[in-house]
N, C-alpha and C positions, 0 to 999 in steps of 0.2 A: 372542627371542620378540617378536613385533609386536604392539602393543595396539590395541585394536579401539576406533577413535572415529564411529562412525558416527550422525550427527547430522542433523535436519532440521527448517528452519528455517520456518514458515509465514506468508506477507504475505496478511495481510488486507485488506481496501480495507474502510471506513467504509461505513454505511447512507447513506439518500438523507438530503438535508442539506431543513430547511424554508427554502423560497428564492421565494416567490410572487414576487419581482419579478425575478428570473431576474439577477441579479448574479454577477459572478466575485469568488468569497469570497476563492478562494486563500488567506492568510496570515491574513486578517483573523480577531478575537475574536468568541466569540457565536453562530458560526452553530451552529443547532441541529441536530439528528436529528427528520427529521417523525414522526409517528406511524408511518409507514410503514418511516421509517428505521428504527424503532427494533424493528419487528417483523422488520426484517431482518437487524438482526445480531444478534439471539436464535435466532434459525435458523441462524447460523453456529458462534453460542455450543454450540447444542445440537447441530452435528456433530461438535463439538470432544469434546463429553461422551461424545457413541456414542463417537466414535475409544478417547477413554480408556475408557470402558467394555468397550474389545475391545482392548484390552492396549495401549494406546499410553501412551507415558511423557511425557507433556506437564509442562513441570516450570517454564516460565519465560515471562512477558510482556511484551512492549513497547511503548506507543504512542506516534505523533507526540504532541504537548502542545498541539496545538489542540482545541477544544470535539467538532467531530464525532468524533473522531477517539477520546479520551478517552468519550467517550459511547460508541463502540462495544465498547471493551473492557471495559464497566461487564458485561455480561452473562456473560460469560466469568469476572470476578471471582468472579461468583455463582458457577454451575456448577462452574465448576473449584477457585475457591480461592486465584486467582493472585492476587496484589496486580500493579497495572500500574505496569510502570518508563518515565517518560517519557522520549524521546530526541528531541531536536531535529534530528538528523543526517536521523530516516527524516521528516521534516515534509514536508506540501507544498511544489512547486518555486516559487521568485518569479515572479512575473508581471505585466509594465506596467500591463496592464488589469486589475487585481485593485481590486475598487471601484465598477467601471463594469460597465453595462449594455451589454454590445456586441452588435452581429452585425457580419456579413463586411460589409455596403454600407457600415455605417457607419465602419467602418474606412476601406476605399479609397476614401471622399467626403472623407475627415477629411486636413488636411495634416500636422496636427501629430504624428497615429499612423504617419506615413512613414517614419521614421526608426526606426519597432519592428517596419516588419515589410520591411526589404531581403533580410534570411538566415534562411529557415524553417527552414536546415539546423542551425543552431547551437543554439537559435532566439534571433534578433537581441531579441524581445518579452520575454526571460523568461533564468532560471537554463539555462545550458549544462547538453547532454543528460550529458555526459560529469563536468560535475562533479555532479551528481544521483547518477549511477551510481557515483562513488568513495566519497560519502558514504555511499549507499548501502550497499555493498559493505563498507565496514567496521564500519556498523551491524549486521549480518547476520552477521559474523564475530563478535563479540561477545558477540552474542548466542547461538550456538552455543558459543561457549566456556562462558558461562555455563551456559546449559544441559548441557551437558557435565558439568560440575564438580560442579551438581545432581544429574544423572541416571543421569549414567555413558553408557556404549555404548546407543543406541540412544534417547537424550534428545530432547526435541522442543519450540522453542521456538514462542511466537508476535509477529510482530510487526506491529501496527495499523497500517496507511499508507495512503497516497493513489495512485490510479488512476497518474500522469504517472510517479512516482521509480518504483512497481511497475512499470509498462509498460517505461521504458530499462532497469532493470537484468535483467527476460529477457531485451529481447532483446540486450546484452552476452554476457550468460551462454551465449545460443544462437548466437551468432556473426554475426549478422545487423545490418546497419544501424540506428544510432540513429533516423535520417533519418524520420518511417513519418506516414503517415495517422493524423489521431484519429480517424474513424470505424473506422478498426481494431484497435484497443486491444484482446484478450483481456482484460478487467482489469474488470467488472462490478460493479455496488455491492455490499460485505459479500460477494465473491467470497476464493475460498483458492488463491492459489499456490505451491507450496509449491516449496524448494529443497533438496536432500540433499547433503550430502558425505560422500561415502563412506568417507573417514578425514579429520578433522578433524585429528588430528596432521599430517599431511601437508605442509599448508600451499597442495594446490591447492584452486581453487575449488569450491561445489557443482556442480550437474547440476541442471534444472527436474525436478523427479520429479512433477508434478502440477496438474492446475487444476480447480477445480472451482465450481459456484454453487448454495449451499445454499439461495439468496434466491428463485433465479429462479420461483417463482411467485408473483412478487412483481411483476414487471418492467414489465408492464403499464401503459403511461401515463406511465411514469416519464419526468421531463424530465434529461438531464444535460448538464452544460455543460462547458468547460476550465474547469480551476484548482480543482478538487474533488477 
């Protein structure tokens, strides 16, 4: 008789961070949730609440350990009940320019940033797509087991992370190039992606089963930058 593990994991991306001088936080301590932010991952809190409310077995949470990140799984504690287990694995990806104020000219005027930006494919500026995605992927695992162990068949975790680790690890998942455009990121502020594996005994990977943006009347004016 085959036991039924079927589990699904959900990546959250953090509300908008307060950033008036438009810096790349990346790693860095302190950056907050604006007011806006913070109205936007209570909207994701509260679809988390419908879902359980209409029988979903939500039973376990995880966030990166940075301020925004930590901030958005503060609403979720409310509503749901979860206490948040911090994980450094699902954290935002390193970044050269985490610190600075950048745009693109000032980049390719600059000598010194030439040596960060020869391979976009890797990317030469920052943590490689691929090791993001292994960490990734085994935070993800884990947390499905957890949830598992809580829940039983049919458990559902969540875990708090950052636009860039979200964005490589679908598209891993979906079999598609690391390589991609940041204006094309699926991956939205306090957006839900959710991943399922269909038997978690198994040992194959999930399947994207979902994406969704509880925020987005929110969106309006919003500035976002790398490294958030």
């Amino acid at each position: 008789m085959t036991t039924s593990a079927k589990v699904t994991v959900h990546l959250m991306r953090h509300g908008e961070v307060h950033n008036p001088d438009r810096i790349v936080y990346g790693r860095l301590p302190n950056y907050h949730l604006s007011e806006k932010g913070q109205q936007m991952v209570r909207m994701s809190a509260q679809e988390f609440a419908r879902r359980r409310g209409e029988g979903a077995n939500i039973v376990h949470l995880v966030c990166s350990p940075l301020t925004r990140t930590r901030e958005s799984a503060e609403p979720i504690t409310e509503l749901l009940g979860l206490q948040a287990h911090p994980d450094a694995r699902v954290v935002e990806a390193d970044n050269y320019f985490e610190g600075l104020h950048v745009n693109r000219q000032e980049l390719l005027n600059n000598p010194r940033h030439w040596t960060k930006l020869y391979n976009p494919l890797r990317p030469s500026w920052g943590e490689p797509y691929i090791v993001q995605v292994r960490r990734m992927a085994q935070a993800i695992k884990d947390a499905a087991r957890t949830a598992y162990q809580q829940g039983g068949d049919g458990a559902e975790a969540i875990i708090v992370s950052h636009q860039l680790p979200i964005w490589v690890t679908r598209l891993a998942l979906e079999g598609k190039l690391l390589q991609h455009d940041p204006r094309a990121r699926e991956c939205n502020l306090a957006s839900i992606t959710s991943l399922t594996f269909d038997n978690l005994l198994s040992g194959n990977p999930p399947q994207v089963s979902g994406y969704t943006e509880p925020a987005s009347p929110l969106y309006s004016g919003v500035i976002q930058l790398p490294g958030s």
